[in-house]
C-alpha positions, 0 to 999 in steps of 0.5 A, a space after each residue: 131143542 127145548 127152551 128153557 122155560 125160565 128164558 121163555 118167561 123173561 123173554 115174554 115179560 121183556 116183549 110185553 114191556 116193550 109193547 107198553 112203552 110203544 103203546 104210551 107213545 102213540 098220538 090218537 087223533 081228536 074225535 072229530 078229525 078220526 070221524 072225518 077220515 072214516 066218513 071219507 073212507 066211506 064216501 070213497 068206498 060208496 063211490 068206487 063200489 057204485 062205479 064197478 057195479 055200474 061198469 059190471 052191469 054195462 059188461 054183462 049186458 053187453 056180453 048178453 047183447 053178442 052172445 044172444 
């Protein structure tokens, strides 16, 4: 079953036009208001990390502890 590369072409050129006139709607947020949201990403990724290393550490010792 082959296509016709003619098709495949006008199909591809339809898609990339339609890509672009999705892209010219899109609303980017202001500087400071997308640096706001990356620095909460982080804070809450830091948090939640140093919270399973915590817990991670507390477990093992304490399999240490009933196993020795």
């Amino acid at each position: 079953m082959a296509m016709n590369p003619i098709g495949w072409a006008r199909g591809t050129r339809e898609y990339l036009g339609e890509v672009q006139g999705e892209y010219q709607k899109i609303t980017w947020p202001p500087q400071a208001e997308a640096l706001a949201g990356t620095l909460g990403v982080v804070v809450v990724v830091t948090v939640v990390t140093v919270a399973l290393g915590l817990v991670d550490f507390l477990l093992s010792r304490i399999m240490q502890y009933l196993l020795s």
